[in-house]
C-alpha positions in Angstrom: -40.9 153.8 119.3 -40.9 149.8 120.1 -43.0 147.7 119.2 -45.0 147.2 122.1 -45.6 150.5 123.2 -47.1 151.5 119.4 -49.2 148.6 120.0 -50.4 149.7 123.4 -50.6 153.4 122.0 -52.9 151.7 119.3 -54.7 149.7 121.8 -55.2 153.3 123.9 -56.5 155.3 120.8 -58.9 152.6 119.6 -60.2 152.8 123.3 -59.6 149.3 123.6 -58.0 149.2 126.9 -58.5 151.4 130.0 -55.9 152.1 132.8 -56.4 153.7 136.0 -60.0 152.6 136.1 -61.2 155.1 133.6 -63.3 154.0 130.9 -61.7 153.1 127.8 -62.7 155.6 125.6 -62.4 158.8 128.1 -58.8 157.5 128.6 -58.1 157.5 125.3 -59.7 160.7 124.6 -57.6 161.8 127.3 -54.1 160.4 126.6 -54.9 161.4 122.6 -55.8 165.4 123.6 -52.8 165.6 126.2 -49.0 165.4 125.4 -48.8 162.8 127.2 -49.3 160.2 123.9 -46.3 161.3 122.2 -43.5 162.0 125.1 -40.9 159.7 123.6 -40.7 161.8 120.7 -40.8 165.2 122.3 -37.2 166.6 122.6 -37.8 168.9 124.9 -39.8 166.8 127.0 -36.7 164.1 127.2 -34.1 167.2 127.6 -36.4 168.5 130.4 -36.7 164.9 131.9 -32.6 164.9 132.0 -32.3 168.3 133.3 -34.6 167.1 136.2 -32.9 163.7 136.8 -29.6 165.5 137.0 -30.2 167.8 139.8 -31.9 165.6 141.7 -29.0 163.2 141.2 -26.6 166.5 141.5 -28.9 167.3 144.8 -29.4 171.1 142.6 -32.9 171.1 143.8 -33.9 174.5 142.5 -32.6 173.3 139.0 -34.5 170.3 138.9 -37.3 172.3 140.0 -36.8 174.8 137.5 -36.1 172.2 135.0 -39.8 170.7 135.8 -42.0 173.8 135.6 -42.0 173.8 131.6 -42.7 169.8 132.0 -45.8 170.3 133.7 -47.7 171.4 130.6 -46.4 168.9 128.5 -47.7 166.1 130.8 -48.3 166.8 134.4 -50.0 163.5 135.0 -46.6 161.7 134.6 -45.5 159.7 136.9 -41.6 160.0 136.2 -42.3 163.9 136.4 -44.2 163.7 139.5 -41.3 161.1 141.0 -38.4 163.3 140.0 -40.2 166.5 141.8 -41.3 164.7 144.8 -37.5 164.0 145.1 -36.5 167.4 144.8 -39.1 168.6 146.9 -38.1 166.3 149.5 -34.4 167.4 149.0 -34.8 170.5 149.3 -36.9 169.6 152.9 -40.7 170.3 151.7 -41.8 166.8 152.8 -45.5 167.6 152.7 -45.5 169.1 148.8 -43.3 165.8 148.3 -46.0 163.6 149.6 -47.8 165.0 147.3 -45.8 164.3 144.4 -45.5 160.5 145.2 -48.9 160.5 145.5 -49.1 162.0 142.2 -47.0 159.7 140.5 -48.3 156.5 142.4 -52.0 157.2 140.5 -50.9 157.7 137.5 -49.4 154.5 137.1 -50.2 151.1 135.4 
């Protein structure tokens, strides 16, 4: 993990900085009790991530799909999750569910 993102991690944990207009310490309450604080060292939250990429890349739809439904409970408020499945939704021609997706992803970031 760089350096930077430990001390932002820190920074989150402490509830000493707030993003998406949350207060600090219910966002770090929140980012501590999800997955979300410890992605880059879940394998199969990175293998899942590649899966999806691939066959949106590979225009597979249904495997990216498939590929995203285990990635949801790790951390469905990600924004590269949501962005990879609004592209396969919109792929496969579901441009409404897609909306949602980039809608998803576009509030979840900083």
């Amino acid at each position: 993990m760089s350096i930077m993102r430990k001390s932002i991690m820190g920074l989150l944990a402490a509830g000493m900085l707030s993003i998406w207009g949350m207060p600090d310490d219910a966002f770090a309450q929140a980012a501590l009790s999800s997955g979300c604080a410890t992605l880059a060292q879940n394998q199969a939250w990175n293998d899942g991530i590649m899966a999806l990429r691939v066959g949106v890349e590979t225009k597979d739809y249904d495997a990216a799909l498939k590929a995203a439904a285990p990635l949801t409970s790790i951390c469905g408020e990600s924004p590269i999750l949501n962005y990879y499945v609004g592209l396969a939704m919109q792929g496969s021609g579901d441009d409404v569910k897609a909306l949602i997706y980039f809608q998803k992803a576009s509030q979840h970031m900083s």
